[in-house]
C-alpha positions in Angstrom: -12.3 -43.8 -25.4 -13.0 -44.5 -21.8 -14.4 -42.4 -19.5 -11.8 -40.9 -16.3 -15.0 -40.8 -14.2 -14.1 -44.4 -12.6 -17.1 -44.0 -9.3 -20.1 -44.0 -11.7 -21.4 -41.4 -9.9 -21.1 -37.8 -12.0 -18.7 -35.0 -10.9 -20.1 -32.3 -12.9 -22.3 -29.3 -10.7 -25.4 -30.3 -12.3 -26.1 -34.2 -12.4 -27.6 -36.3 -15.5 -30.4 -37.1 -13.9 -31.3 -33.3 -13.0 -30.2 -32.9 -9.5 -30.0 -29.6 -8.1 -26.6 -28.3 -8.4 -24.0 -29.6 -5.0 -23.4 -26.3 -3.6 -27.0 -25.7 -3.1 -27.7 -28.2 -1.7 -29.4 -29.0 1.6 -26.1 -30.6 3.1 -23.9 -28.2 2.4 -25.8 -25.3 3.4 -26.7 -22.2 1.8 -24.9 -21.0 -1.6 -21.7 -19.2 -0.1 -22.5 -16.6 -3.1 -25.0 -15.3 -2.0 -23.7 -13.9 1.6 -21.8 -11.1 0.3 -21.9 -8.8 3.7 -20.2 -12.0 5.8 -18.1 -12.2 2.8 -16.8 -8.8 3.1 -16.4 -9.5 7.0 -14.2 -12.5 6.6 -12.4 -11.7 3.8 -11.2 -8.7 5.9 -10.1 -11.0 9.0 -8.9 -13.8 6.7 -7.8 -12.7 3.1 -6.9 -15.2 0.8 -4.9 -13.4 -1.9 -1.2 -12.9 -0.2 0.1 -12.8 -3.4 -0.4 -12.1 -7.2 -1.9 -14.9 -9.6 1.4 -17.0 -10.9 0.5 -16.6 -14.5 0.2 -12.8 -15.2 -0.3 -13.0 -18.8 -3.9 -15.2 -17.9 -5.0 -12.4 -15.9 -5.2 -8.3 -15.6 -3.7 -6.2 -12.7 -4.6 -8.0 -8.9 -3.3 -7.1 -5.8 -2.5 -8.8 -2.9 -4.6 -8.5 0.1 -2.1 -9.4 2.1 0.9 -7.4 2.5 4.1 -7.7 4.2 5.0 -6.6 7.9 7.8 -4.6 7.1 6.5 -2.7 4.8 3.8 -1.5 7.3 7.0 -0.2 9.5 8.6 0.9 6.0 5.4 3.2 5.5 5.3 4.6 9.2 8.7 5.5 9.5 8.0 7.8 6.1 5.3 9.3 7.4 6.8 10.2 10.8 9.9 11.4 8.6 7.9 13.4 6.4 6.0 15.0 9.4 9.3 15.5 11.0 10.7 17.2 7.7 7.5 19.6 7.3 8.2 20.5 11.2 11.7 21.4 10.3 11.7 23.3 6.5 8.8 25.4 8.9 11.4 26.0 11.1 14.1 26.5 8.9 11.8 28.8 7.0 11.3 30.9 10.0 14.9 31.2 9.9 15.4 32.8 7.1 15.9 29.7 4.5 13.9 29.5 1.1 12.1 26.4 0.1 13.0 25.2 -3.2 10.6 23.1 -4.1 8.1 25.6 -6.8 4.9 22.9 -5.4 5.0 23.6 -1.7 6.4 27.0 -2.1 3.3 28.6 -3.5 1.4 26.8 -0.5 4.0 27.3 2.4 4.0 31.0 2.6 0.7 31.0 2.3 -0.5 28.7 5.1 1.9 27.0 7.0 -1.3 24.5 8.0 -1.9 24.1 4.1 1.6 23.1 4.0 1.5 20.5 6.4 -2.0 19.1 5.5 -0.9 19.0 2.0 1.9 17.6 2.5 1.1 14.5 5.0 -1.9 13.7 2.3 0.3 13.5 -1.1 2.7 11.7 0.9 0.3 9.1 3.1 -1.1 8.8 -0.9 1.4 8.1 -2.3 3.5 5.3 -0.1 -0.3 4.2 0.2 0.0 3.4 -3.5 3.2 1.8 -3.3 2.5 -0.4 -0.3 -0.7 -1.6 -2.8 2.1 -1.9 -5.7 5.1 -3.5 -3.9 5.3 -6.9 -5.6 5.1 -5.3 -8.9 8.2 -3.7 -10.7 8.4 0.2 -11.8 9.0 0.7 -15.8 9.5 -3.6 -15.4 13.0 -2.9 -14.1 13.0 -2.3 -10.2 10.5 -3.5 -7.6 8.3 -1.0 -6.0 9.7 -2.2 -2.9 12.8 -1.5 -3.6 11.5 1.9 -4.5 10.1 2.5 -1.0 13.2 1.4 0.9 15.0 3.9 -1.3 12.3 6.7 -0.4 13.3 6.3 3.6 16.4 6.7 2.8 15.9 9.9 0.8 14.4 11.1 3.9 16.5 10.0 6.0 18.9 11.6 4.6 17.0 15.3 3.9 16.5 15.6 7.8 20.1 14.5 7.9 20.8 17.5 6.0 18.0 19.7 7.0 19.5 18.6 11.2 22.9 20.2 9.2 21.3 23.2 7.9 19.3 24.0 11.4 22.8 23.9 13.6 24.1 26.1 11.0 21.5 28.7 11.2 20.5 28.4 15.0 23.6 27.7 17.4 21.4 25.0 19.9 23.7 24.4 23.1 25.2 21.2 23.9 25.1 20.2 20.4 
């Protein structure tokens, strides 16, 4: 059988004749390897990874370093909806209204700051999360993406009803 090596010259990283291996080698510069801090640096300026390895089944979980625009406006616009919706059950509680949820109702009438501290973390964790997760599916049926478009719209449409339920318990003129 022939060789596919048609130069002569060996391809392998350490020669037959026991040259050093290429990518230590005086003319290409220092090992890349070994400059983990400059690594770190550029990897954060320039990431490589924009999307998941194509064969899955090779490899364990890896996320993209690279993540879509949209989903960065995606993930605001739930955290100013979610601050906006703390602002307003506070209000509504004032009111005279009763929060539902058993979670946040053993924390709101306790500390209304609790509340909102609480509340901004689990949810800036968890859209965190699913920013991190978004090319991957939930339960293998829907993306995660999907998942956080449907998550504005819940919101969307609790201040749409919480809006609802604040005209009916304060009358606010010109509205």
């Amino acid at each position: 059988m022939k060789s596919s090596n048609r130069g002569g010259a060996s391809k392998d990283w350490v020669s037959p004749n026991g040259e050093a291996d290429r990518r230590s080698s005086a003319e290409h510069g220092p090992e890349r390897r070994r400059r983990v801090w400059w690594s770190v640096v550029y990897g954060n300026f320039k990431p490589r990874r924009r999307a998941p390895q194509r064969r899955v089944d090779d490899a364990g979980f890896q996320a993209p370093d690279w993540h879509s625009a949209h989903l960065l406006a995606v993930a605001i616009g739930i955290l100013l909806l979610s601050a906006a919706d703390a602002f307003m059950t506070v209000t509504l509680l004032a009111g005279g209204a009763v929060e539902v949820n058993p979670v946040m109702a053993a924390v709101v009438y306790k500390s209304t700051g609790l509340f909102a501290i609480l509340k901004m973390t689990m949810t800036g964790v968890g859209v965190t999360l699913m920013v991190f997760l978004a090319r991957y599916r939930f339960m293998r049926l829907i993306r995660v993406e999907a998942v956080i478009y449907g998550l504005f719209a819940v919101y969307a449409a609790l201040l749409g009803y919480e809006y609802w339920m604040l005209q009916e318990l304060i009358i606010i003129p010109g509205l």
